[in-house]
C-alpha positions as CSV (number, residue, x, y, z in Angstrom):
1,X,-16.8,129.1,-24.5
2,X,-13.3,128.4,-23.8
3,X,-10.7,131.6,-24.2
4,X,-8.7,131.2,-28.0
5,X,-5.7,130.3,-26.2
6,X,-6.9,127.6,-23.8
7,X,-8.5,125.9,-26.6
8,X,-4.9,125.7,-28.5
9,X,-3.2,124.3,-25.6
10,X,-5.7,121.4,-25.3
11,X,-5.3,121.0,-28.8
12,X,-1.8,120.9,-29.0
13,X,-1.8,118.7,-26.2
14,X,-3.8,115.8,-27.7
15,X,-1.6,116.3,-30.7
16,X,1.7,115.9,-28.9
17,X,-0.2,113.0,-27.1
18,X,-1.3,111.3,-30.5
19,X,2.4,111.4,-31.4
20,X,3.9,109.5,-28.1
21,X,4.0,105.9,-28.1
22,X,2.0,104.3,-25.9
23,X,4.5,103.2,-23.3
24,X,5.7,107.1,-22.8
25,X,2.5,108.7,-22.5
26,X,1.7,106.2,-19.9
27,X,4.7,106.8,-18.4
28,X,4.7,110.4,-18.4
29,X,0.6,110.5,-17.1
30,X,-0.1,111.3,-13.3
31,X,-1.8,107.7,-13.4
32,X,0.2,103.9,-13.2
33,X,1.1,101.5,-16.4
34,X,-2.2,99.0,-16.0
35,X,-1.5,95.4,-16.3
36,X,-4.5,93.2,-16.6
37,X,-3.5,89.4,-15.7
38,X,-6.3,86.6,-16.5
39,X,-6.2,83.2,-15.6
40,X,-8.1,80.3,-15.1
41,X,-7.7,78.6,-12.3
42,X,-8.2,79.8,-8.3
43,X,-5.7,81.9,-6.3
44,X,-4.5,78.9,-4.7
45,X,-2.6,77.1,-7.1
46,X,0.4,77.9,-8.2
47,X,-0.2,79.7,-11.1
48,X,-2.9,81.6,-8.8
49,X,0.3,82.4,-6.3
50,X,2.5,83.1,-9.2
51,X,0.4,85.9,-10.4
52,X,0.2,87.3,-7.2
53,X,4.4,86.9,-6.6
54,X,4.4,88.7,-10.4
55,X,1.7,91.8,-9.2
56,X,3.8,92.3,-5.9
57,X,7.1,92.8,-7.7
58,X,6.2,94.4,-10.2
59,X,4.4,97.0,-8.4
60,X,6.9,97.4,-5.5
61,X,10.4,97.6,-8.3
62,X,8.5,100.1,-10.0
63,X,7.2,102.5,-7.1
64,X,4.0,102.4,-8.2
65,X,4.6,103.4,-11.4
66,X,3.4,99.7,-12.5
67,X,-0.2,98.8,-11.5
68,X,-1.1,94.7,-11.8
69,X,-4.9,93.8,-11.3
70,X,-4.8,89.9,-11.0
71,X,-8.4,88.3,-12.4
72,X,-8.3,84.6,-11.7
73,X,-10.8,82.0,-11.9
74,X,-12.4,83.0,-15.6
75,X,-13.3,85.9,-14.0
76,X,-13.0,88.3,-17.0
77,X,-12.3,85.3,-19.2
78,X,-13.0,81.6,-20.1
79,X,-10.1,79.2,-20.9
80,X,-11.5,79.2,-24.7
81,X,-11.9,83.2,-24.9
82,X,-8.9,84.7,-23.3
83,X,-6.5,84.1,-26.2
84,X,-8.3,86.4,-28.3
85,X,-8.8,88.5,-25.6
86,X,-5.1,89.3,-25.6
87,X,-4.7,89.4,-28.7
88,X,-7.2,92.0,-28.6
89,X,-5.6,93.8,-26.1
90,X,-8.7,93.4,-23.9
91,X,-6.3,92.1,-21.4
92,X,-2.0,92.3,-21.3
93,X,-1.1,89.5,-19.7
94,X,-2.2,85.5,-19.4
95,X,-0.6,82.2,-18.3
96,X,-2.5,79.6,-20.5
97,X,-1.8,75.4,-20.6
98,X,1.0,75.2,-23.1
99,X,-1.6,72.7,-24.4
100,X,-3.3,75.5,-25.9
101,X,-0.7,77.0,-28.4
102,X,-1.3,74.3,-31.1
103,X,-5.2,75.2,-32.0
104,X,-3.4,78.7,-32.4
105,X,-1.1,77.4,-34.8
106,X,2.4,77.0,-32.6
107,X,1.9,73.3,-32.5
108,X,5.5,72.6,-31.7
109,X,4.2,73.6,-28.5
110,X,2.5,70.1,-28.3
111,X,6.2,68.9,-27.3
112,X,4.8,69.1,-23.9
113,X,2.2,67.2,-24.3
114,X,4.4,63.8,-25.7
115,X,5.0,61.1,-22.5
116,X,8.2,60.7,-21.3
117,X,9.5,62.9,-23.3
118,X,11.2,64.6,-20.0
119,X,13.3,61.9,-18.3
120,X,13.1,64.4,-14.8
121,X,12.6,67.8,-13.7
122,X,16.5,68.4,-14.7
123,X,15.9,68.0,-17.8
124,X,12.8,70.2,-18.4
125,X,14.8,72.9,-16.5
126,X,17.2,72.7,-19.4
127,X,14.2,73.0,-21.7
128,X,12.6,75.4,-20.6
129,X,15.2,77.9,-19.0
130,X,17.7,77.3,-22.1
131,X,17.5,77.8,-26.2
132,X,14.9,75.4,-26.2
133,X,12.2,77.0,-24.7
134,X,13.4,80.6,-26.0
135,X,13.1,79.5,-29.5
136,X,9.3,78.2,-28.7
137,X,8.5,81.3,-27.1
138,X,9.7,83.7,-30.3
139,X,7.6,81.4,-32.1
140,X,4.6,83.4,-30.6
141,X,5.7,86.8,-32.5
142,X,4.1,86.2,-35.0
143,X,0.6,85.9,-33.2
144,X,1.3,89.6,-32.0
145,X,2.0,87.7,-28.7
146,X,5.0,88.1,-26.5
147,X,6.2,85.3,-24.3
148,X,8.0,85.9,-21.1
149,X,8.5,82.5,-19.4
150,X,7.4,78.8,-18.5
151,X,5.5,78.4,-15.3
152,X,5.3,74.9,-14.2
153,X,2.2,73.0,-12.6
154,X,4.0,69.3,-12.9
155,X,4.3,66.0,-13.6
156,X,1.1,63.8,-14.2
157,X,-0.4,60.9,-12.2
158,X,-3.3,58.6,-13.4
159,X,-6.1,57.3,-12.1
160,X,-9.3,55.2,-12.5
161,X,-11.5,52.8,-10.2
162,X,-9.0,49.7,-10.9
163,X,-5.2,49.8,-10.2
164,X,-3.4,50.9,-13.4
165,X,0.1,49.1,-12.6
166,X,0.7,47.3,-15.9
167,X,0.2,48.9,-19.7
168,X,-2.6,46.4,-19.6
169,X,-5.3,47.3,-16.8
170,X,-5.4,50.4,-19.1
171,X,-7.5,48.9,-22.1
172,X,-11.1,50.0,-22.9
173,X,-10.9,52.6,-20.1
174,X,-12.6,55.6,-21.2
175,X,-9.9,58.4,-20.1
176,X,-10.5,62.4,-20.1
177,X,-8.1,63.9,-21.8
178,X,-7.3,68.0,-22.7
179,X,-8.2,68.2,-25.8
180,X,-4.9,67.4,-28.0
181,X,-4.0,65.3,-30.6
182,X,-0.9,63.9,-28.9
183,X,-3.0,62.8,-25.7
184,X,-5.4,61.5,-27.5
185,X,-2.1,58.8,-29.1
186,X,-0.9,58.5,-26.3
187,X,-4.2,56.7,-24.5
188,X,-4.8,54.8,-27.4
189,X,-1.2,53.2,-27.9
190,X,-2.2,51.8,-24.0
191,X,-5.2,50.5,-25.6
192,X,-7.5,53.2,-23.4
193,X,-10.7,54.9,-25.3
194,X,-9.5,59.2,-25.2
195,X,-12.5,61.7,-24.0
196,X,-11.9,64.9,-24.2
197,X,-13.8,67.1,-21.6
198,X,-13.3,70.7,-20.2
199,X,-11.2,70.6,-16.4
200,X,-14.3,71.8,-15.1
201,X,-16.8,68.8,-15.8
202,X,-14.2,66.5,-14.7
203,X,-15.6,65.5,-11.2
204,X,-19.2,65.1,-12.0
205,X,-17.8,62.7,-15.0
206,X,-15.7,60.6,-13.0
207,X,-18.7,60.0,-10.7
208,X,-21.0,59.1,-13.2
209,X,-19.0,57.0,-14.7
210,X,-19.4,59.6,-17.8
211,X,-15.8,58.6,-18.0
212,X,-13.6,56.1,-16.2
213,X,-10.3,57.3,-15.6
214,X,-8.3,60.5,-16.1
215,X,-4.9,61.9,-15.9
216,X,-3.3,65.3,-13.8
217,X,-0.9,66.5,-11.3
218,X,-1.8,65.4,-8.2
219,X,-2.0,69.0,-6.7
220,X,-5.0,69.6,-9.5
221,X,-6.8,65.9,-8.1
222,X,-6.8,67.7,-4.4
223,X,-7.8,71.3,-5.3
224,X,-10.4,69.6,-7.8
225,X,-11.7,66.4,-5.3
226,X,-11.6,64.3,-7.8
227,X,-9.3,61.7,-6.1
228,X,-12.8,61.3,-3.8
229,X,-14.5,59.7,-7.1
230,X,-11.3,57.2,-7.7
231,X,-10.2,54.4,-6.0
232,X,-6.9,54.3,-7.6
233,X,-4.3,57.0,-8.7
234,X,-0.6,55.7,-10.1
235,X,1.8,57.7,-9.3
236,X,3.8,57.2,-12.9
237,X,5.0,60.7,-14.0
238,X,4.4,59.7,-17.5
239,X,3.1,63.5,-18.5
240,X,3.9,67.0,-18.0
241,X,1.4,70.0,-17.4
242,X,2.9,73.5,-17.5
243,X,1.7,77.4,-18.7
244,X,3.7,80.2,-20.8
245,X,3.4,83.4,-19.2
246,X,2.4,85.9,-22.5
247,X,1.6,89.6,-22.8
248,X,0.2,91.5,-26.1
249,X,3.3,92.3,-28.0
250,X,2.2,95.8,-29.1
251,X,1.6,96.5,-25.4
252,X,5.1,95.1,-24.4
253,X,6.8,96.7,-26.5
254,X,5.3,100.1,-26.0
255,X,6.7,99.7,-22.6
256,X,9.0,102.1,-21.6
257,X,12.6,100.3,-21.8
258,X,13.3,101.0,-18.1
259,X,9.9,99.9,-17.1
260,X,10.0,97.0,-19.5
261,X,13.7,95.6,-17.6
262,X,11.8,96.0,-14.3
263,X,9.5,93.8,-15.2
264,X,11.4,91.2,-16.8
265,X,13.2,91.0,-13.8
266,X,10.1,90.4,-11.6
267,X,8.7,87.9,-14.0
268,X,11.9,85.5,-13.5
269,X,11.5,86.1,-9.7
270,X,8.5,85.0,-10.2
271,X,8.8,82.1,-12.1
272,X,11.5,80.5,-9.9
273,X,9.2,81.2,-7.2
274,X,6.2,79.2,-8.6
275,X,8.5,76.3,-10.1
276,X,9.7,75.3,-6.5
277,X,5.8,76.0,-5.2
278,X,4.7,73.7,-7.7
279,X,7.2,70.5,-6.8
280,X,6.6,71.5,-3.6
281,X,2.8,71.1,-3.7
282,X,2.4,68.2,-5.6
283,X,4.5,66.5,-3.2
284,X,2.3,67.8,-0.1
285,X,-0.7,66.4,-2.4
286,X,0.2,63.0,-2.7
287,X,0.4,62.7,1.0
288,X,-2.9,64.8,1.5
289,X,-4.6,62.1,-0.8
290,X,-2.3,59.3,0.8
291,X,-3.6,60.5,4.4
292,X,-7.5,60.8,3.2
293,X,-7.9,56.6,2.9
294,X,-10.0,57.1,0.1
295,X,-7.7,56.6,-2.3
296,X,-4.9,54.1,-3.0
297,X,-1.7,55.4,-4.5
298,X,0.3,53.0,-6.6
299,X,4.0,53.8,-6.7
300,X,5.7,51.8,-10.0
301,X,9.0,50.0,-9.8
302,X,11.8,51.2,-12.7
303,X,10.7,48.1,-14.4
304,X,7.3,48.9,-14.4
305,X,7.2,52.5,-15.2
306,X,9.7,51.2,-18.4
307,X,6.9,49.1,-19.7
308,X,4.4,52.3,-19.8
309,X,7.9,54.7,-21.1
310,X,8.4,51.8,-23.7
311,X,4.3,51.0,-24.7
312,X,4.3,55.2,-25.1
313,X,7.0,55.9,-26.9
314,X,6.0,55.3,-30.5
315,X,3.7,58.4,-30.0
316,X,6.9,60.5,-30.5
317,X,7.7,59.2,-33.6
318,X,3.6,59.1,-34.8
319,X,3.4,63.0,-33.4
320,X,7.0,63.7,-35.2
321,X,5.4,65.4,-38.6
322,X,2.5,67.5,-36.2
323,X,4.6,68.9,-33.8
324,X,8.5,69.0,-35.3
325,X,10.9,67.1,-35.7
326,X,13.5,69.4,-34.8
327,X,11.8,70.4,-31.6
328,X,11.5,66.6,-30.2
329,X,15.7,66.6,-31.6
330,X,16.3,69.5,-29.6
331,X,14.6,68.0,-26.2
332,X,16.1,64.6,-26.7
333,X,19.7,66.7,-27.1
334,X,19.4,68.3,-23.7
335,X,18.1,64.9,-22.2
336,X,21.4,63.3,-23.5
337,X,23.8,66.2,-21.9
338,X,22.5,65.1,-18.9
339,X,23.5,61.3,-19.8
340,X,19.9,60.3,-20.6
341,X,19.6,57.6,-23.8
342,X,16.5,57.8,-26.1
């Protein structure tokens, strides 16, 4: 048996302990803060380098006292499963498709999904970076979720085994969508028939003909081979694809505040760091698929590209009463400041 007095230390101990919040204890232990980050997709995309940018600042700004284990590729989670994961706490941090906020009840994140709605990468800058994007992000609170920024991936490109140059060539094309209520309008106000299938059986679709067509950034056709199993991608920029970095808000904010500053600082580093990767790579991915010869890439004239903006359009109005009136208003306002008409 333990002597009388050793077993009140240890008991006052784990009192005291009991009492700290969960930030100082961690704080105050011999051992690092532990940040679990779980994603999706591979170490090589951008939000893959991201991550990694995020784990290196973090840990180096806080000597040490900040410990990030990176998980990518589903490897703790699926794409359906993580969210309840960190709301959980099973995991602290994740950078999910902005596509995925609506089915958790935030579907004025489905903004992102409306075409055209972002004239250039100027204007979602604005969005995203200004009140905008900070009021959609509080919006999360409530979910006992935190978010901490917007991580791009980019604009989208389409593609099938037929050119795709006029609103036209797109009707009775199956199309693979994410699942979303606002793709799924936007296909069928082109006339094409919406599938919706997980990223993962896209290849194997596409070259069975499961489905005709689909639509990504071109960075996600080279990392994915799917460009191999179409003979035509247009480069048309109708859609945008990005991810909201998010932590568990009860871990957050159990932070220590010092710790917590740190960290907000790394996580803006690290965000301007994946944006440029991710304009950078799409870019580099065009010519990769260019280069290949197995693919033809259709680049639209302004008049063209109008006709799809024009033939797409209506969704706005359509989505309006799903996703907010107010948040389409306050997108079209910082399109406008930068002399953009609706």
């Amino acid at each position: 048996m333990k002597p009388l007095n050793t077993l009140r230390k240890t008991l006052l101990a784990l009192t005291l302990a009991a009492a700290l919040p969960a930030g100082a204890l961690a704080q105050d232990s011999a051992h690092p803060i532990v940040i679990k980050f779980s994603h999706v997709t591979t170490s090589d995309t951008p939000k893959g380098k991201g991550a990694e940018r995020f784990k290196q600042l973090a840990e180096e700004r806080t000597g040490g006292r900040v410990k990030v284990d990176v998980y990518p590729n589903s490897q703790l989670y699926k794409d359906k499963e993580e969210m309840e994961a960190l709301q959980l706490g099973s995991v602290q941090m994740l950078a999910p498709a902005l596509s995925k906020f609506g089915p958790l009840g935030v579907k004025e994140f489905e903004a992102f999904d409306l075409p055209f709605i972002f004239p250039d990468r100027a204007v979602l800058s604005r969005v995203t970076e200004g009140p905008v994007g900070a009021g959609l992000l509080k919006k999360l609170d409530p979910k006992g979720i935190v978010g901490l920024a917007f991580w791009d991936n980019g604009f989208k490109v389409m593609s099938a085994n037929r050119p795709l140059r006029e609103v036209k060539d797109m009707r009775g094309l199956k199309m693979r969508i994410q699942s979303s209520k606002v793709l799924d309008a936007q296909m069928r106000a082109v006339g094409a028939l919406p599938q919706v299938l997980a990223f993962s059986e896209v290849y194997g679709a596409l070259q069975t003909g499961v489905v005709d067509g689909t639509e990504n950034t071109a960075s996600n056709y080279t990392t994915q081979k799917t460009y191999e199993v179409q003979k035509d991608i247009t480069v048309s920029d109708h859609g945008y694809i990005g991810y909201a970095v998010i932590s568990n808000k009860k871990f957050w904010d159990g932070l220590p505040p010092d710790i917590r500053t740190i960290l907000q600082g790394a996580m803006k580093d690290a965000s301007t760091y994946v944006n440029a990767i991710a304009q950078q790579e799409n870019s580099e991915a065009l010519e990769r698929i260019q280069a290949s010869g197995k693919t033809r890439l259709i680049k639209l004239s302004p008049a063209e590209r109008e006709a799809w903006r024009q033939a797409m359009l209506p969704v706005h109005k359509e989505m309006s009463g799903r996703v907010g009136k107010e948040t389409i208003d306050g997108i079209y306002r910082e399109a406008e400041a930068l002399g953009y008409k609706r």
